[in-house]
VOLUM-637482 format. One line per 2 residues: number of its first residue (from 0); for each residue x, y, z of N, C-alpha, C, O. Coordinates in Angstrom, 2 decimals. Each point is the difference from the previous one (the first is absolute). Layout:
<atoms>
NUM) X:Y:Z:X:Y:Z:X:Y:Z:X:Y:Z  ...
</atoms>
This chain:
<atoms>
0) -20.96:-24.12:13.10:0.49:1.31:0.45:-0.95:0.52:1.07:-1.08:0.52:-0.31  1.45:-0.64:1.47:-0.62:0.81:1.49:-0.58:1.18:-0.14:-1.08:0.45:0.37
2) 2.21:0.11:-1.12:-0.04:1.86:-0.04:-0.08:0.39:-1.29:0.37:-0.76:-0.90  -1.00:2.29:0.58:0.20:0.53:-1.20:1.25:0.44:-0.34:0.49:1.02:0.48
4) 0.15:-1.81:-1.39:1.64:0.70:0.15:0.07:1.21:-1.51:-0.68:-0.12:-1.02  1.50:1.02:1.26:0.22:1.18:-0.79:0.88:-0.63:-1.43:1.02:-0.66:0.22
6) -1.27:0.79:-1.01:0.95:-0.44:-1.40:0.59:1.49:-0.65:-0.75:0.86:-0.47  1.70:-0.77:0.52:0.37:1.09:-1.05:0.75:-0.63:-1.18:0.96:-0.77:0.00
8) -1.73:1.37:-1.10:0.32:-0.77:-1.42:0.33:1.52:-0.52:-0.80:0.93:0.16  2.22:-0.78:-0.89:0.00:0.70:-1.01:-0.19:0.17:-1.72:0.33:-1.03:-0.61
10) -0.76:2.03:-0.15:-0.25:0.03:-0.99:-1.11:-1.13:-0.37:-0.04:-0.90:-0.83  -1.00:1.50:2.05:-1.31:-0.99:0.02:-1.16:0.83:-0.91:-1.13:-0.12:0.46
12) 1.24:0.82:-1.48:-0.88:0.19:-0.92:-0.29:-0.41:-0.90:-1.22:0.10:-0.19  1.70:-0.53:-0.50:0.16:-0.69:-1.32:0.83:-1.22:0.16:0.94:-0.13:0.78
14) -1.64:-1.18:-2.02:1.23:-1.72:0.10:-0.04:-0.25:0.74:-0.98:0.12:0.74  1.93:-0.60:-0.49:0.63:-0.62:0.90:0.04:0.41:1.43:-0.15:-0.77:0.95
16) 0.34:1.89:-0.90:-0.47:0.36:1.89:-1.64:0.32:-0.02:-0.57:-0.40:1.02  -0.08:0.91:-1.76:-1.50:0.12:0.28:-0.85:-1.72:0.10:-0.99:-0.33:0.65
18) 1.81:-0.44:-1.53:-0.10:-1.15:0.45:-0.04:-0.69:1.58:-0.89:-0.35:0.78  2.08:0.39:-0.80:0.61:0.03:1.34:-0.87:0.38:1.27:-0.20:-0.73:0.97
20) -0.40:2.37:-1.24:-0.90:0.34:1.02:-1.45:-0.36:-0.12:-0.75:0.45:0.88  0.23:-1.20:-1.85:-1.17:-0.62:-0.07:-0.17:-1.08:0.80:-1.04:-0.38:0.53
22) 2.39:-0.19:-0.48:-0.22:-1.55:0.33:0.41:0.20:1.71:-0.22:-0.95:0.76  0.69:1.95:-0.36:0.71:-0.05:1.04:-1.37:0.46:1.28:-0.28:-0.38:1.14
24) -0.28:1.37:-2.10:-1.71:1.05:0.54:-0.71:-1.37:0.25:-0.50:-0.13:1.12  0.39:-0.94:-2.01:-1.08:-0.92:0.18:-0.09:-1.49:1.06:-0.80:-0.84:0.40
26) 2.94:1.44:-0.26:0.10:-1.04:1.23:-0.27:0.59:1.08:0.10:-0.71:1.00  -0.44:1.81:-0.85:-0.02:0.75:0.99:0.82:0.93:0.93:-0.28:0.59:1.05
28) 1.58:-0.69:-1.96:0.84:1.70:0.56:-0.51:1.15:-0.22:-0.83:0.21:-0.89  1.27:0.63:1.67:-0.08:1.40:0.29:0.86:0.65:-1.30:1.16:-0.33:0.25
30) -1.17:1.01:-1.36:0.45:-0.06:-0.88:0.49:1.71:0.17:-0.87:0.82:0.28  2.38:-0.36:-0.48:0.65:1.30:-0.77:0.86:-0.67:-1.13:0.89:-0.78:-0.32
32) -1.83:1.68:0.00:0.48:-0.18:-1.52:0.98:1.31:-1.12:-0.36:1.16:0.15  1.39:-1.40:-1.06:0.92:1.81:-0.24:-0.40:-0.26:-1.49:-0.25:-1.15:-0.36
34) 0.18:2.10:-0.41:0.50:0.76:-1.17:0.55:1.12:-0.53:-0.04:1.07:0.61  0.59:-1.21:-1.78:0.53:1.25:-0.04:-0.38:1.37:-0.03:0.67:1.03:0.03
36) -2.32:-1.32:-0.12:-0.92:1.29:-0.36:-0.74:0.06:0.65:-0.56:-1.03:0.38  0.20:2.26:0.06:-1.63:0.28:1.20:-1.01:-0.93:-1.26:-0.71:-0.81:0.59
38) 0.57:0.78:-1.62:-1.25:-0.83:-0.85:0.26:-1.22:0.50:-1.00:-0.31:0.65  1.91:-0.70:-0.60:0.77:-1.10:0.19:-0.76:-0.03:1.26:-0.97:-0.67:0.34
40) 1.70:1.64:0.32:-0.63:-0.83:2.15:-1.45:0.16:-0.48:-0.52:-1.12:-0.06  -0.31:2.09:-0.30:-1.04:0.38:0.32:-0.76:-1.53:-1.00:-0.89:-0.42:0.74
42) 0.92:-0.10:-1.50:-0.08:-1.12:-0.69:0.47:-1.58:1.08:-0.29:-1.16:-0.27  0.87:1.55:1.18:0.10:-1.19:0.96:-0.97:0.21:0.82:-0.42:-1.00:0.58
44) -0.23:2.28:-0.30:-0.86:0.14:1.54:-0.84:-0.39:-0.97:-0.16:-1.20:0.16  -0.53:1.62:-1.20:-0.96:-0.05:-1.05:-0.50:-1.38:0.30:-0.95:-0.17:0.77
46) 1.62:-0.86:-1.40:0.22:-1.46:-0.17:-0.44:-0.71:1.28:-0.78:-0.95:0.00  1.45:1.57:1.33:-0.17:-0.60:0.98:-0.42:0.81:1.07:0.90:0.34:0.77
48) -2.09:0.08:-0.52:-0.41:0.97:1.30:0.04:-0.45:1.29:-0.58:-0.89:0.63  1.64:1.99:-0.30:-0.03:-0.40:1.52:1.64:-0.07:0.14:0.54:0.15:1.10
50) 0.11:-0.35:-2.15:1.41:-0.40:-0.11:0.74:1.13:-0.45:-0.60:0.71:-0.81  2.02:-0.29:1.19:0.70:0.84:-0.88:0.94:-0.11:-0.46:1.05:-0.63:0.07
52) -1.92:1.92:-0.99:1.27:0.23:-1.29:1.41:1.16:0.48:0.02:0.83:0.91  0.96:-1.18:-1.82:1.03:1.30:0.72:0.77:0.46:-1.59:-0.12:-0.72:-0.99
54) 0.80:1.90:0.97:0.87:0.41:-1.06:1.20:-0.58:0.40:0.36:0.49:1.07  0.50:-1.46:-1.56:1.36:-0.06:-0.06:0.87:0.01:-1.23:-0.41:-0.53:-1.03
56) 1.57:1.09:1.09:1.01:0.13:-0.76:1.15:-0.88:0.23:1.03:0.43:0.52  -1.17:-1.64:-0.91:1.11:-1.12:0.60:1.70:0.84:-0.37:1.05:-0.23:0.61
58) -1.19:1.03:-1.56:1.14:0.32:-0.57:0.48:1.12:0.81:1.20:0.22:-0.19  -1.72:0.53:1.01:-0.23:1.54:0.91:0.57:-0.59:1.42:-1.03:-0.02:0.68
60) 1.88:-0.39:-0.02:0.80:0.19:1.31:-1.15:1.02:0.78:-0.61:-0.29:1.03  0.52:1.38:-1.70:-1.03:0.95:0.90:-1.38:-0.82:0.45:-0.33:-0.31:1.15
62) -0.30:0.09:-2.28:-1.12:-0.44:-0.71:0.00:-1.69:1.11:-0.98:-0.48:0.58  1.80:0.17:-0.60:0.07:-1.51:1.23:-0.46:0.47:1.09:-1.06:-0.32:0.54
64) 2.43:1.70:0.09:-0.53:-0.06:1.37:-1.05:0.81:0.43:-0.33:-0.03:1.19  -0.17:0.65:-1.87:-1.44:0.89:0.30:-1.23:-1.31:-0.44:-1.08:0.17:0.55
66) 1.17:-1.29:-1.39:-1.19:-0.83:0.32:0.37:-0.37:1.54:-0.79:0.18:0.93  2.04:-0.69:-0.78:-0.12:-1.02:1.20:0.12:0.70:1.34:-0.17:-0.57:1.07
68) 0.54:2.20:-1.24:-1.04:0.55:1.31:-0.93:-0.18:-0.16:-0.50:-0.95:0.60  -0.16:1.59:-1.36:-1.82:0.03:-0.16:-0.58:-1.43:0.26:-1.08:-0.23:0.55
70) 2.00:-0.73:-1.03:-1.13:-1.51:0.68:0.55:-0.07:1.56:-0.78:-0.31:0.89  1.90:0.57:-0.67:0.22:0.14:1.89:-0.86:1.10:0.80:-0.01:0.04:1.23
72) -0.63:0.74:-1.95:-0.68:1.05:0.74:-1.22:-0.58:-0.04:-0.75:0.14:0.97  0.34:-0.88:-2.09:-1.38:-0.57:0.22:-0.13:-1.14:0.95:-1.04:-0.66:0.13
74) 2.00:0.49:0.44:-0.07:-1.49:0.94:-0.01:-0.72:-0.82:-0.84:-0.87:0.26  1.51:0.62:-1.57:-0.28:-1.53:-0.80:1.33:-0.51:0.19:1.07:0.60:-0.13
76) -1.34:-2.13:0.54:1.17:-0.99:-0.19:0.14:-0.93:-0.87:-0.42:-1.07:0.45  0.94:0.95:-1.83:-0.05:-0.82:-0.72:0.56:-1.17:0.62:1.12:0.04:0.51
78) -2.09:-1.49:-0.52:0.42:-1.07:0.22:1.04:-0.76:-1.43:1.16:-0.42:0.12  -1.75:0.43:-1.02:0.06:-0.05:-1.31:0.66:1.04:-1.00:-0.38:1.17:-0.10
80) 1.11:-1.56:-0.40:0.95:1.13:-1.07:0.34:-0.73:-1.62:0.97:-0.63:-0.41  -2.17:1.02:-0.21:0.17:-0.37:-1.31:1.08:0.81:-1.12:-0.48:0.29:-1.09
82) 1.85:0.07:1.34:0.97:0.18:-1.37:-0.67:0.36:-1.30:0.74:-0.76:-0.62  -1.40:1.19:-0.20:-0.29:-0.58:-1.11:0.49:0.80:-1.37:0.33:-0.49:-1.08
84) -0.43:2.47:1.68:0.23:0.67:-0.45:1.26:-0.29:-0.63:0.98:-0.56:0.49  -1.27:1.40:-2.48:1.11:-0.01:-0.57:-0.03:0.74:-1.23:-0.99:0.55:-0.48
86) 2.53:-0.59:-0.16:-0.25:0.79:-1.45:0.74:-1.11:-0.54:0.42:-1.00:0.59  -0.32:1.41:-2.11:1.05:0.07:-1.14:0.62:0.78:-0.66:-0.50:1.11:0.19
88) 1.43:-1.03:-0.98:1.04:0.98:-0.41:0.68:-1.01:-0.91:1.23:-0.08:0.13  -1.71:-0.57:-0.89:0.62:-1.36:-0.90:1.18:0.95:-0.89:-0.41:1.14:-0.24
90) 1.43:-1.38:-0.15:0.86:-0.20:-0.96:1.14:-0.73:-0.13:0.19:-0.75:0.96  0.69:0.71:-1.87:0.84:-0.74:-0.15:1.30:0.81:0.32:0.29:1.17:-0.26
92) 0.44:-2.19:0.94:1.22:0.88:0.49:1.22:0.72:-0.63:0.71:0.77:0.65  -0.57:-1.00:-1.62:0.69:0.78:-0.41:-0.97:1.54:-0.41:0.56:1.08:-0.19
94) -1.71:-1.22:0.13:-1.10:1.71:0.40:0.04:0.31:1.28:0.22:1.19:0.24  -0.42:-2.08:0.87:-0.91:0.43:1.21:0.90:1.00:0.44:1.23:-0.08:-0.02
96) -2.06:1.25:0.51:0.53:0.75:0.50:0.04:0.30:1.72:-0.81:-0.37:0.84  1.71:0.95:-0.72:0.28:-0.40:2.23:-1.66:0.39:0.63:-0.45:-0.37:1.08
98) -0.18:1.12:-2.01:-1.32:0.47:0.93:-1.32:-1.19:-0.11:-0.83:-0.19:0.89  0.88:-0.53:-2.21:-0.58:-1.02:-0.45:0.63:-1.01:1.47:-0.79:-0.30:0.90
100) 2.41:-0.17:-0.83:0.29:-1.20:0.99:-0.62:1.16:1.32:-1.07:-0.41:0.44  1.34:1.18:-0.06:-0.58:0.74:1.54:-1.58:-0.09:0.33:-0.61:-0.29:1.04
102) 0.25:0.60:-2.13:-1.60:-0.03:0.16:-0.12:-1.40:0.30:0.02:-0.17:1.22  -0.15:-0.95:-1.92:-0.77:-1.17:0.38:1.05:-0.76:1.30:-0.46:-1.01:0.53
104) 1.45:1.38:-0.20:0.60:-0.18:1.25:-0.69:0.57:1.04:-0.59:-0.78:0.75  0.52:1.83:-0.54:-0.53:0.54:0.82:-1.47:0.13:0.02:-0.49:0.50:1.00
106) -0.24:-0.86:-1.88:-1.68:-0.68:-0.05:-0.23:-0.93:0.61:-0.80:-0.08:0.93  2.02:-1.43:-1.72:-0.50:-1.16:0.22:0.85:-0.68:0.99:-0.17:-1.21:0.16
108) 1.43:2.08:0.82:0.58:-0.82:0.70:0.13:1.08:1.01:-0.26:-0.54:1.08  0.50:1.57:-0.92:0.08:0.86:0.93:-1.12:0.45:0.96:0.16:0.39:1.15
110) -1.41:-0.51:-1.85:-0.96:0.32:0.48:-0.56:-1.19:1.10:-0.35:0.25:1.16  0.35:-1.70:-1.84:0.14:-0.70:0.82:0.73:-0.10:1.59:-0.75:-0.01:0.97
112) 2.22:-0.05:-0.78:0.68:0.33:0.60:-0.59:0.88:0.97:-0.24:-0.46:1.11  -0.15:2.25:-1.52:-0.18:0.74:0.50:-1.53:-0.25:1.38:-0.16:0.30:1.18
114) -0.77:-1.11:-2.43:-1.64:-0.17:0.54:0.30:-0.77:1.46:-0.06:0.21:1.21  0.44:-1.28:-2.20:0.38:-0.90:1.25:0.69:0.32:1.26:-0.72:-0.09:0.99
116) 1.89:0.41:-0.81:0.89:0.52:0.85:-1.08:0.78:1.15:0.14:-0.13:1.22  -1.12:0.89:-1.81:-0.89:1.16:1.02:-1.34:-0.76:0.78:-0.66:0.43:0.94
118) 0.57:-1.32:-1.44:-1.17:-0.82:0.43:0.52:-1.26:0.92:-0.79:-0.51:0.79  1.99:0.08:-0.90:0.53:-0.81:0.39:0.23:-0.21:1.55:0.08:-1.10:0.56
120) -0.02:2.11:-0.07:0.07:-0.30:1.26:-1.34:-0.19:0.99:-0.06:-0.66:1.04  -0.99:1.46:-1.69:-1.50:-0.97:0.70:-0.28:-1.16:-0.35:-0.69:-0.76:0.68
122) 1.23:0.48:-1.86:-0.39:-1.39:0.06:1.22:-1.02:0.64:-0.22:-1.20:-0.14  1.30:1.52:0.73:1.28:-0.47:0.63:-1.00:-0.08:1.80:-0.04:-0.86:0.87
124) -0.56:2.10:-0.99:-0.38:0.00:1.71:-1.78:-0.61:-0.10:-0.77:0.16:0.94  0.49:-0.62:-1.80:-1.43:-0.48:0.02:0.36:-1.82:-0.25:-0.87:-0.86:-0.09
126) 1.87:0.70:0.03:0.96:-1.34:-0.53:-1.42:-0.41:-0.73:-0.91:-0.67:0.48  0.99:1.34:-1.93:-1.37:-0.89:-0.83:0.40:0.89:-1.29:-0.03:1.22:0.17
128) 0.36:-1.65:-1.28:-0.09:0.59:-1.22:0.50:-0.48:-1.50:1.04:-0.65:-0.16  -1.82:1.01:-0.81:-0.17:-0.34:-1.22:0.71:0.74:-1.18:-0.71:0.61:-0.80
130) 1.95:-0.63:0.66:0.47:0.82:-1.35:0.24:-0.55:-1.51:0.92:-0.75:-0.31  -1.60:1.10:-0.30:0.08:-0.53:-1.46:0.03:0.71:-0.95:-0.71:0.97:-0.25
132) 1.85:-1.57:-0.57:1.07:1.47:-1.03:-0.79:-0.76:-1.31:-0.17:-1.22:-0.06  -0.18:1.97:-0.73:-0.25:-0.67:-1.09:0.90:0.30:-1.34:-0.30:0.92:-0.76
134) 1.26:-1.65:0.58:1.31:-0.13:-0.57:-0.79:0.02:-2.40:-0.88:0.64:-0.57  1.78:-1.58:0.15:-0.22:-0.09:-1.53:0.55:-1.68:-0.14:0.87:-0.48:0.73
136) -1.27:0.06:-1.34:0.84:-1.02:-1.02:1.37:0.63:-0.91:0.83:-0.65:-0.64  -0.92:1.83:0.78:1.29:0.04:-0.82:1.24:-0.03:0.87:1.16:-0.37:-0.19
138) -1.95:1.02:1.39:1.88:-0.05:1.28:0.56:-1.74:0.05:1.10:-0.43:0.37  -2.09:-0.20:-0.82:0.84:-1.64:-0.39:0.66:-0.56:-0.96:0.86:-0.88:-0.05
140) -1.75:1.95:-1.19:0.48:-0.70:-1.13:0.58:0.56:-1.24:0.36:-0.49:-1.07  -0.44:2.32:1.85:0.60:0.82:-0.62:-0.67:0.36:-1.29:-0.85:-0.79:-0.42
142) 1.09:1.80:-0.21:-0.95:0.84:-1.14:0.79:0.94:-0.64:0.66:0.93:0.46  -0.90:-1.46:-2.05:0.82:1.24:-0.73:-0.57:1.68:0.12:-1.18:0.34:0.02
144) 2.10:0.34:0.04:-0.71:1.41:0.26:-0.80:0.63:1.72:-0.61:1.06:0.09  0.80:-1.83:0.85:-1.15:-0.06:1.18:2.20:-0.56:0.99:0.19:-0.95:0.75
146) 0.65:1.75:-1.13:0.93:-0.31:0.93:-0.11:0.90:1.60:0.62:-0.24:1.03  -1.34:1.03:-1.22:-0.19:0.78:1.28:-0.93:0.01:0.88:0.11:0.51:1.12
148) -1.73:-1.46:-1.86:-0.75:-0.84:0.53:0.40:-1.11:0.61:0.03:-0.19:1.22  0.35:-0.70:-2.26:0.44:-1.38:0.64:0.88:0.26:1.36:-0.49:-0.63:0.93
150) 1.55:1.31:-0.59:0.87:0.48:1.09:-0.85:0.50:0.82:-0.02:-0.45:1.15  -0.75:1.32:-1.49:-0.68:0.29:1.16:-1.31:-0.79:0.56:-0.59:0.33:1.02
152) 0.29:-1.27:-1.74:-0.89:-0.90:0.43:0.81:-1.56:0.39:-0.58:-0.92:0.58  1.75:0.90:-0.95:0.97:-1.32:0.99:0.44:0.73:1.05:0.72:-0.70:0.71
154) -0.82:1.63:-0.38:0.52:0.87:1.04:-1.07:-0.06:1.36:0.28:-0.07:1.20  -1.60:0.13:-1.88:-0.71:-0.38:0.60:-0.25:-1.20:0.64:-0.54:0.01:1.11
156) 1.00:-1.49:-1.90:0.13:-0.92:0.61:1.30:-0.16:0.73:-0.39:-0.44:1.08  1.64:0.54:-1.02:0.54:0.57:0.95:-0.48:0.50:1.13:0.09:-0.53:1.11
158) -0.49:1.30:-1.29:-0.70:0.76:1.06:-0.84:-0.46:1.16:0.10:0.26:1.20  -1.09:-1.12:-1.97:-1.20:-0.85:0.62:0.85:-1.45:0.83:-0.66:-0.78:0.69
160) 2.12:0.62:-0.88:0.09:-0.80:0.44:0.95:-0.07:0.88:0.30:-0.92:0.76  0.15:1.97:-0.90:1.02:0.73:1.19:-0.78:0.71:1.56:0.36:-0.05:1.18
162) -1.31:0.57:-1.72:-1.18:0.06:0.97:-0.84:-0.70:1.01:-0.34:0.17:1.17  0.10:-1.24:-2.38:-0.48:-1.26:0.82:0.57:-0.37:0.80:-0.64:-0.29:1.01
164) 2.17:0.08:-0.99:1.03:-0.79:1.42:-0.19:0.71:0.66:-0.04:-0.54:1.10  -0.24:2.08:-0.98:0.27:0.88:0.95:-1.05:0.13:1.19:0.23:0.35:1.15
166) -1.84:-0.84:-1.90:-1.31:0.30:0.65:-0.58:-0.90:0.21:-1.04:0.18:0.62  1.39:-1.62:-1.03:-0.81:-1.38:-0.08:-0.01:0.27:1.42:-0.86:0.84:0.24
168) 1.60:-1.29:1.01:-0.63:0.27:0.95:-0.69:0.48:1.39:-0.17:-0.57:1.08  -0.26:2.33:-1.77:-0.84:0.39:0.41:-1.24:-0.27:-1.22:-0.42:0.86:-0.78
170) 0.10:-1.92:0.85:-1.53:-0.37:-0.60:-0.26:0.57:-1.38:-1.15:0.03:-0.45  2.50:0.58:-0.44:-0.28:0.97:-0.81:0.44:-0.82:-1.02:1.10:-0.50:0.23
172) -1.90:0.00:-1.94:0.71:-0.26:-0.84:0.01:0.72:-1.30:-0.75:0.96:-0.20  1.81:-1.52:-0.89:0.16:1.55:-1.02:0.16:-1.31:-1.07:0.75:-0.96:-0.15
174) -1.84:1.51:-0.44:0.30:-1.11:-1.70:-0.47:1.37:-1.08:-0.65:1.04:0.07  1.35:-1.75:-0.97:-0.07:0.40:-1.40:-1.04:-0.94:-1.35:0.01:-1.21:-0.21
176) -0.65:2.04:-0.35:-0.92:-0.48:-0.76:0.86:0.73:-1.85:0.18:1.17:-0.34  0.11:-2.27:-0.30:0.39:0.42:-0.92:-0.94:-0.46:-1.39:-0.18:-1.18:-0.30
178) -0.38:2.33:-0.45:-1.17:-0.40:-0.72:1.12:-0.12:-1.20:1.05:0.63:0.15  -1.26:-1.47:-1.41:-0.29:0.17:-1.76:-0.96:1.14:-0.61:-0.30:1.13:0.39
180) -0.01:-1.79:-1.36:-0.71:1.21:-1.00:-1.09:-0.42:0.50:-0.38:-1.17:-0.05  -0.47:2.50:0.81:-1.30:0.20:0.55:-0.72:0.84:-0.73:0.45:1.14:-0.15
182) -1.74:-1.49:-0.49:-1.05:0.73:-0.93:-0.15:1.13:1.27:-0.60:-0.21:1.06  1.32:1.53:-1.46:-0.31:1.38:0.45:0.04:1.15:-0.59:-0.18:-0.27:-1.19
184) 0.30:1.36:1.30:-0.05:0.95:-0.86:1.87:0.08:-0.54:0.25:0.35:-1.15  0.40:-0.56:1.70:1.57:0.04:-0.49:-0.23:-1.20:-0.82:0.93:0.09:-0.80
186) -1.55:-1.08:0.52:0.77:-0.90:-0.91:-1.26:0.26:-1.03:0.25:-0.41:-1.14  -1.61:1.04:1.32:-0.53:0.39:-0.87:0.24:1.07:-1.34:-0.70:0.27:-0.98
188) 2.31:0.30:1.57:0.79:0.55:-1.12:0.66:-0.64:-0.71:1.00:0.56:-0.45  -1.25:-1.97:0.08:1.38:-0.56:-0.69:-1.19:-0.02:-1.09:-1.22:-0.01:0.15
190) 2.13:-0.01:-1.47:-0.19:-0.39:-1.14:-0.58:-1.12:-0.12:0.18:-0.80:0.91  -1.14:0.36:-2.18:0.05:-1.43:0.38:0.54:-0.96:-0.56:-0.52:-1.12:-0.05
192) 2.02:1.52:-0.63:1.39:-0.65:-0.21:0.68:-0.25:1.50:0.54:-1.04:0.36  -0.67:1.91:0.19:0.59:-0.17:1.47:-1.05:-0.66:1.06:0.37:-0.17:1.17
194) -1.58:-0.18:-1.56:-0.75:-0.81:0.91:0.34:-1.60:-0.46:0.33:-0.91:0.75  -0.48:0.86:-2.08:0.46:-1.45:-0.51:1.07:-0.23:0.39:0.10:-1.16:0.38
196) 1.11:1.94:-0.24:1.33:-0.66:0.65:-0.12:0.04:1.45:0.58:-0.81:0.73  -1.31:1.73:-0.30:0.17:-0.91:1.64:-0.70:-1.19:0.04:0.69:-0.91:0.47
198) -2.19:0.46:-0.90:-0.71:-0.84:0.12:0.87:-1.61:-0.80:-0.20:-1.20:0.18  1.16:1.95:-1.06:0.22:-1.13:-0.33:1.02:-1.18:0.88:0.08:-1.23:-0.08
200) 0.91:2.61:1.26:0.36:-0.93:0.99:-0.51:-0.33:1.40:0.69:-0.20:1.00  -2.41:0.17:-1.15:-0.51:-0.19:0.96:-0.53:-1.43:0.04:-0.96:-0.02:-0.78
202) 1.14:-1.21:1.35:-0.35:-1.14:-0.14:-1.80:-0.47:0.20:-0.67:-0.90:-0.51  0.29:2.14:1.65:-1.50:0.27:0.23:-0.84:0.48:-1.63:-1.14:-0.36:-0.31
204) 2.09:1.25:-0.55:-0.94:0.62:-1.12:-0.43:1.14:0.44:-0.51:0.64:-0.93  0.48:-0.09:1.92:-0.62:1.15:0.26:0.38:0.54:1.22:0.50:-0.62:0.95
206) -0.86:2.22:-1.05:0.69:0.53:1.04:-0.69:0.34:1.45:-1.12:0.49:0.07  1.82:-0.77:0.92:-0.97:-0.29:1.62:-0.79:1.63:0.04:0.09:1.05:-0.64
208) -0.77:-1.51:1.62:-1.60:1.20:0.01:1.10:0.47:1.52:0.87:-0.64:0.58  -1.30:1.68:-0.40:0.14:1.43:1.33:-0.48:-0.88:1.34:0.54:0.10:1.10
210) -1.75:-1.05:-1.45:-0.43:-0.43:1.20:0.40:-1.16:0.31:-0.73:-0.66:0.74  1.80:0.17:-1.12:0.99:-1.23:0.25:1.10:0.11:0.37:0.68:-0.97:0.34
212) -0.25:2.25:-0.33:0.89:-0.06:0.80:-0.52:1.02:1.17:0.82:0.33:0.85  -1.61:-0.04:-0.80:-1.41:0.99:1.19:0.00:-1.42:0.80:0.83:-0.20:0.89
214) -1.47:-0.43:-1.14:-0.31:-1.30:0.98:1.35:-0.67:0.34:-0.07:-0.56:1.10  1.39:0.44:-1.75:1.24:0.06:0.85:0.20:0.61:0.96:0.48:-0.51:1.01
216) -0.84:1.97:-1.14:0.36:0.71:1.27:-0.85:-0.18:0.67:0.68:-0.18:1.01  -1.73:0.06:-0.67:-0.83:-0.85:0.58:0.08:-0.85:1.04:-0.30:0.20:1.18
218) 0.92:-1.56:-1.94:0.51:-0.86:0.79:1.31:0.37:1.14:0.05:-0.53:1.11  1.03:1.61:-1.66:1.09:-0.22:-0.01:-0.61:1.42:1.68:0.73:0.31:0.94
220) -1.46:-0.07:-1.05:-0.55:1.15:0.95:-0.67:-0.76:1.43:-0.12:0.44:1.14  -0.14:-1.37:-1.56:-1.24:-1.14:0.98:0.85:-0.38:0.57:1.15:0.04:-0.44
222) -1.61:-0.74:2.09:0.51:-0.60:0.81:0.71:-1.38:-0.63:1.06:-0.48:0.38  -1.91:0.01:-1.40:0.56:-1.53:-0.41:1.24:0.27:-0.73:0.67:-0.97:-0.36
224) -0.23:2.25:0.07:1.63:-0.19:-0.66:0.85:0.49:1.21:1.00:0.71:-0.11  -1.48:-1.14:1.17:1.25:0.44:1.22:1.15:-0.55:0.30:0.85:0.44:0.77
226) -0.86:-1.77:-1.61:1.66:-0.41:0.03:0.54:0.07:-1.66:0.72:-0.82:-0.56  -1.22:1.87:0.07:1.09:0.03:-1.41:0.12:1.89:0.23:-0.71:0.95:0.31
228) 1.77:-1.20:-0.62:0.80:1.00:0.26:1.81:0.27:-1.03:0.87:-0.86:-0.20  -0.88:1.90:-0.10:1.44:0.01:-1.01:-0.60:-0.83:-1.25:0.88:-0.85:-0.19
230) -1.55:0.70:-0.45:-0.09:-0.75:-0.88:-0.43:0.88:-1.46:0.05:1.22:0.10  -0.40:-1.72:-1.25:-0.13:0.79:-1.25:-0.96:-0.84:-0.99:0.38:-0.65:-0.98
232) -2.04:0.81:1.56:-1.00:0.01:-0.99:-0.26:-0.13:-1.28:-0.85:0.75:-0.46  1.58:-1.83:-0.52:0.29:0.38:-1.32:-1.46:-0.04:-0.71:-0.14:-1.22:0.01
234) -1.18:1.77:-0.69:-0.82:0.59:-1.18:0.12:-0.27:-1.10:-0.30:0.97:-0.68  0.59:-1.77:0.12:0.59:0.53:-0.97:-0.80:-0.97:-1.74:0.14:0.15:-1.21
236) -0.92:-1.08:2.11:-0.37:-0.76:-0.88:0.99:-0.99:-1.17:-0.47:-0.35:-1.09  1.66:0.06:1.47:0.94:-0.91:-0.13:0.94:0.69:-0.69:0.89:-0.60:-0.60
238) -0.97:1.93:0.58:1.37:0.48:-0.99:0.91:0.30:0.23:0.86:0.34:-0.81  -0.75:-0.40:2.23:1.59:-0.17:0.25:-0.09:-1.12:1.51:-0.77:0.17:0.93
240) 1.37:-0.83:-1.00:0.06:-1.33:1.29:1.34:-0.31:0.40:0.87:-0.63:-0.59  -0.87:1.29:1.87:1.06:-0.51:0.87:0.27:-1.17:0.66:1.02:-0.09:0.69
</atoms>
């Protein structure tokens, strides 16, 4: 890498995106980083001085376009666009209710859509750029109770690959990183009846670390993944194989 290029990773405080921005700081991007809370950003500058943190509300339409003035007023150009931000709203469908399916739609697939779309055209006129959605194992293989996740995280691959035809070439590629059960604070809520049944369909035995799929994006960010493009990162430590 010639230049210091800008990474914007969302829901880079915690897991899986604070992951993400560890590994990304040490390759040497220029790191903005969002959470949902002034504690959250202020915990990214914390971590990494010199780098920033921002408040975002992936779920807030408002809350989008007041970050992405504020990074156009600062002169920042994200080369790099890490997806990562997300919720849950698990139930089973005959419960879920329309605000349960709206919420994680509009978290985990709208927001995407939205990020992207605003950043997209500097990196269309810089013909150079890196987008990576970080999707689930369940938008493949589906999940009881998680019907408004899984949709909105195959939506996402959709997404990533409808994109890709569109930008491959101006120098721009868009992959998807789809993790399994990652030791984080969300799966640190399961029971440990519900840790034995995931582990038990994991062929690895155990569940992947934050910084394995951190060093995916990684790669998938570096010049050496410049001819993969549209493609879908499977994590998963063999539990589900396409």
């Amino acid at each position: 890498m010639s230049e210091k290029r800008v990474a914007l990773v969302t829901g880079a405080s915690r897991g899986i995106g604070a992951a993400i921005a560890d590994s990304l700081v040490a390759a040497n991007y220029e790191l903005i980083g969002t959470a949902t809370s002034r504690n959250g950003a202020d915990q990214i500058e914390h971590n990494h001085p010199g780098h920033k943190g921002f408040v975002l509300d992936v779920m807030d339409e408002g809350s989008l376009n007041a970050f992405c003035d504020e990074i156009n007023n600062l002169g920042l150009v994200p080369s790099i666009i890490v997806n990562n931000s997300g919720i849950t709203r698990d139930n089973i469908m005959l419960r879920m209710k329309l605000n349960e399916w709206n919420d994680v739609i509009t978290a985990n697939l709208n927001s995407v859509f939205l990020l992207t779309r605003h950043f997209l055209k500097p990196l269309v006129k810089q013909r150079f750029g890196r987008i990576i959605n970080i999707t689930s194992v369940v938008a493949h293989s589906g999940n009881a109770g998680q019907a408004n996740y899984a949709a909105a995280k195959a939506g996402v691959v959709g997404f990533t690959k409808s994109l890709a035809r569109e930008v491959a070439s101006r120098g721009i590629t868009v992959n998807a990183i789809s993790p399994g059960f990652i030791d984080t604070d969300m799966t640190g809520k399961l029971t440990e009846s519900q840790r034995d049944a995931a582990l038990s369909q994991i062929p690895a035995g155990r569940m992947g670390k934050a910084k394995e799929i951190a060093a995916a994006v990684r790669f998938l960010a570096s010049d050496d993944a410049s001819y993969i493009t549209g493609e879908t990162l499977h994590i998963n430590g063999g539990m589900h194989m396409l």
